[in-house]
C-alpha positions in Angstrom: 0.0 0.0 0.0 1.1 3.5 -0.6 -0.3 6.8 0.6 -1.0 9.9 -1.6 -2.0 13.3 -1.1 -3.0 15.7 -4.1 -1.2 18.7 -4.1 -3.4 21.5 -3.4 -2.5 23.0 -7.1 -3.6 20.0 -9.0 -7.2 20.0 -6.7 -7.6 23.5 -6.9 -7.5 23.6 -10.6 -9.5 20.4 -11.3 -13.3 19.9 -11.3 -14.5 19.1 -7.4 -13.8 16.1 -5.8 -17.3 15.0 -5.9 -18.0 15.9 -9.4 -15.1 13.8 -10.3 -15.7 10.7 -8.6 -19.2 10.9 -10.1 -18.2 11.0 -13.6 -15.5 8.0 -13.2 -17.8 6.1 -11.4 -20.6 6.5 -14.1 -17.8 5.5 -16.5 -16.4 2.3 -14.5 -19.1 1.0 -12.6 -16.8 0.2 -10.0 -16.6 2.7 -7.3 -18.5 2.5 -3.6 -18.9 5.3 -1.1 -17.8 3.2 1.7 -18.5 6.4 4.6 -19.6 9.7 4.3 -21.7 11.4 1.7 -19.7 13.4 -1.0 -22.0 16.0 -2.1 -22.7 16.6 1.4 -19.0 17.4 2.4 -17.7 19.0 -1.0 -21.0 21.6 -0.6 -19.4 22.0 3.4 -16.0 22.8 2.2 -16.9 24.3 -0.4 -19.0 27.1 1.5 -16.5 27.9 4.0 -14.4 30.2 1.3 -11.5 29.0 2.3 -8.4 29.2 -0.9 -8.3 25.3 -0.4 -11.5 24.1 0.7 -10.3 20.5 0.9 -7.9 17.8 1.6 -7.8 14.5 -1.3 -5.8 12.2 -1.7 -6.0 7.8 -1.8 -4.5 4.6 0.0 -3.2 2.6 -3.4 -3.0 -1.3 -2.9 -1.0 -3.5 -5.1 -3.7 -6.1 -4.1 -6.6 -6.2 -6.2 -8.9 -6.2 -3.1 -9.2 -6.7 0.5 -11.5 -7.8 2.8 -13.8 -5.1 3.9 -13.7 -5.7 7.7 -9.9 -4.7 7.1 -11.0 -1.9 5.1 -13.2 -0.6 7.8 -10.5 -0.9 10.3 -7.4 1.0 8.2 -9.9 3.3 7.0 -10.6 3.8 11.6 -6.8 4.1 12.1 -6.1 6.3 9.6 -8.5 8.7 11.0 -7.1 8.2 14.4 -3.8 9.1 13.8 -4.4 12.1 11.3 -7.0 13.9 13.4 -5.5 13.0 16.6 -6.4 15.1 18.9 -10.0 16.1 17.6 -13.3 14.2 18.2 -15.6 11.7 16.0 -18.0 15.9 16.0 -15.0 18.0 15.2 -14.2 16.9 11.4 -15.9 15.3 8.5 -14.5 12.8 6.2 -15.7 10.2 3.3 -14.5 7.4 2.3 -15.0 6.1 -1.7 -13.4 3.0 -3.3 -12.2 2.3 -6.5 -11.3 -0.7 -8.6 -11.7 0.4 -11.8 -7.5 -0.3 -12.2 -7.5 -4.1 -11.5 -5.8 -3.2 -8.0 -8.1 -1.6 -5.1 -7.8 2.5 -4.1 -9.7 4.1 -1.0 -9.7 7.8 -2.0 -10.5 10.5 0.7 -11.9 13.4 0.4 -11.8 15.9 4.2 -13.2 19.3 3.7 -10.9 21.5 5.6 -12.7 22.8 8.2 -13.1 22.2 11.8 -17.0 21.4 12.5 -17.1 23.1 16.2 -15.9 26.3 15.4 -16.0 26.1 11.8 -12.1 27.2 11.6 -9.9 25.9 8.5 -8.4 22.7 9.7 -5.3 21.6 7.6 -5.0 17.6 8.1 -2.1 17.6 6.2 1.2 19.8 6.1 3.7 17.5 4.0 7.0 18.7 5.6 5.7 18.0 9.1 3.4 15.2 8.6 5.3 12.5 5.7 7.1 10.9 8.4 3.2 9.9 10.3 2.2 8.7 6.8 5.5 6.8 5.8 5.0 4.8 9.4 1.4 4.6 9.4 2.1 2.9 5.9 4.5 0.5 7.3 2.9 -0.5 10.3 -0.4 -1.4 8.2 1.4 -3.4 5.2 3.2 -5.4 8.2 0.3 -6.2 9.8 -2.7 -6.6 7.0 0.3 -8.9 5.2 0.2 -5.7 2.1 2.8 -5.6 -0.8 5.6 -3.7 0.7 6.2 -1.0 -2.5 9.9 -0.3 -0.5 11.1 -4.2 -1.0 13.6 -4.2 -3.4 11.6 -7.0 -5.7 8.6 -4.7 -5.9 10.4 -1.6 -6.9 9.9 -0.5 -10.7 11.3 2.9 -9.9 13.6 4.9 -7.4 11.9 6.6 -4.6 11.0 10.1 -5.9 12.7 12.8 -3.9 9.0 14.0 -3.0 8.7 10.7 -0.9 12.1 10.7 0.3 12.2 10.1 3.9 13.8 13.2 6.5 16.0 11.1 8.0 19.2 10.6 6.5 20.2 6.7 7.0 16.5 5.5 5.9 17.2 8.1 2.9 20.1 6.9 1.9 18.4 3.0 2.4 15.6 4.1 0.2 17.5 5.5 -3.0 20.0 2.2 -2.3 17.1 -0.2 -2.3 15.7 1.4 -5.6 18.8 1.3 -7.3 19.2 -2.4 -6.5 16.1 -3.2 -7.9 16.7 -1.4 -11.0 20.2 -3.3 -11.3 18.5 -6.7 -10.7 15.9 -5.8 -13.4 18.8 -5.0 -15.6 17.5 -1.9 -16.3 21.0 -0.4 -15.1 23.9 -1.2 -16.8 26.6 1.3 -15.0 27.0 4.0 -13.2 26.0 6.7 -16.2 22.6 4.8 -15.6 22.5 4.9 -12.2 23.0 8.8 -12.6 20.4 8.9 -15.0 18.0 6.8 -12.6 18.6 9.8 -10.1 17.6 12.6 -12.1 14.7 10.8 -13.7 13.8 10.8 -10.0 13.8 13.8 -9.9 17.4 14.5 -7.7 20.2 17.2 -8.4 23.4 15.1 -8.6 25.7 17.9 -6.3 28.8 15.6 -6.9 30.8 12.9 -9.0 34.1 11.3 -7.5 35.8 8.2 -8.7 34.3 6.4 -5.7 30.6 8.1 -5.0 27.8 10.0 -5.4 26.1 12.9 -3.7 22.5 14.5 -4.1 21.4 17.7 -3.1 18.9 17.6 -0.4 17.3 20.4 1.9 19.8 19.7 4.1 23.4 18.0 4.1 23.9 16.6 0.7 23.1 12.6 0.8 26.1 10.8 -0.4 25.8 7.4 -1.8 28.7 5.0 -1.6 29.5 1.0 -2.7 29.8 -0.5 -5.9 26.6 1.0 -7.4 28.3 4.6 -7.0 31.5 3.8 -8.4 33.2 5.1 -11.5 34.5 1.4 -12.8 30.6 -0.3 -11.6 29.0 -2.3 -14.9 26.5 -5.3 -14.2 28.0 -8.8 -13.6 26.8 -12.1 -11.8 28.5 -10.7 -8.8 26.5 -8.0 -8.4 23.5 -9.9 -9.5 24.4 -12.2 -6.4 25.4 -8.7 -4.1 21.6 -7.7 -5.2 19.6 -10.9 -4.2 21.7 -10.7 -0.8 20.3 -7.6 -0.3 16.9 -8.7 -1.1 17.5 -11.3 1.6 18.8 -8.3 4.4 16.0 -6.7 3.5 13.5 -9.4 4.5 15.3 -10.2 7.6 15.4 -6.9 8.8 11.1 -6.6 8.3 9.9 -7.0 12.3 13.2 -4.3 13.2 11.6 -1.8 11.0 7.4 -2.6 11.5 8.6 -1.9 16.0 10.7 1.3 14.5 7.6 2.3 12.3 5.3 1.9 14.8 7.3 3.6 17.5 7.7 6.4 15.4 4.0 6.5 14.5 2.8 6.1 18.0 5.1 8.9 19.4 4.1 11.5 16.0 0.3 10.6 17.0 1.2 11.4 20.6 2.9 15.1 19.5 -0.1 15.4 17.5 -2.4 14.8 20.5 -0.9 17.7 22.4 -0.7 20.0 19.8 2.8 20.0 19.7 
């Protein structure tokens, strides 16, 4: 499963969030208002006059469905940890799902406003708030048994620098986990493709030395070192085998990171609680 929120330019510009899901659904016959009532809350948000009158975005599965009592109950958690702090009364969201795209989607819609005092709520600031989502994410595909998008056998691209995580070692795990799966695809032949991968990513390469890499990040460039980064690297059995061992670390290390994930997510929910 992956998370995804629609920037506020792209939902600004389109047609509301209702009006969309209306005219896909009449086109696919496969979408379900699961909670909520969409006209209802885009008319609420809609009203207020706020610049952005609303919060989309989806949980993506790889799976083509799931069943609903699991739904129900990562559609319950999500809610708890993003409006942490607010009551069931204070904050309206709905629920649709879609499988018109052979794999299931639960798209959210929240109209950004709280109910009690009828003050903008923002649910989501993306600097603050990716490193709730990236846990929350982790914790529910380790526990619901969901396609991990992050193991290296799943991965069809690098990790975008949007989704790149704040803290440097998982960063730098991230873009190495990508590029490994990219290698053991054979869709990266040397390191003038392993550049390439980056900036396709959408990264600034800051430097180029005989034995790494660096990308530019907000803060302290990232730099990436082993054979991937080197000047001489080109594909051979020996990095095939270097890639499946890494598949294999990966896998081993699953329970250390869902107890990190969760942790993390339990302590972010607890800042959120307080306001802090």
């Amino acid at each position: 499963m992956l998370i995804k929120f629609f920037g506020n330019k792209a939902v600004a510009v389109r047609k509301p969030a209702w009006i969309t899901c209306f005219v896909r659904a009449k086109r696919t016959r496969q979408f379900q208002v699961l909670r909520g009532d969409l006209i209802c809350r885009s008319l609420l948000a809609e009203s207020c006059g706020f610049k952005n009158a609303y919060t989309v975005g989806c949980l993506s599965f790889e799976e083509e469905n799931i069943p609903d009592h699991h739904k129900t109950a990562i559609m319950d958690r999500f809610e708890k940890h993003v409006f942490a702090g607010l009551e069931k009364d204070q904050y309206n969201i709905t629920w649709v799902e879609h499988t018109d795209k052979s794999r299931l989607e639960l798209n959210f819609y929240i109209p950004n406003v709280e109910l009690t005092s009828q003050k903008r709520l923002q649910p989501y600031y993306d600097k603050a708030d990716r490193p709730l989502i990236e846990n929350f994410k982790q914790v529910i595909n380790h526990e619901y048994g969901l396609s991990d998008p992050r193991s290296p056998d799943k991965q069809q691209t690098l990790i975008t620098r949007a989704d790149l995580p704040t803290e440097k070692r998982s960063a730098l795990k991230e873009i190495d986990a990508g590029i490994s799966a990219l290698v053991q695809k054979g869709l990266i032949r040397n390191r003038d493709d392993v550049i390439e991968a980056l900036k396709q990513s959408g990264f600034e390469i800051a430097r180029v030395t005989p034995k790494n890499l660096s990308i530019k990040t907000e803060g302290q460039n990232l730099r990436l070192k082993g054979a991937f980064y080197e000047q001489d690297f080109k594909f051979s059995a020996d990095v095939l085998r270097e890639c499946q061992a890494r598949q294999r670390d990966y896998d081993g290390e699953s329970e250390t990171r869902y107890r990190t994930a969760r942790e993390r997510l339990e302590s972010a929910t607890g800042r959120r609680q307080q306001g802090i």
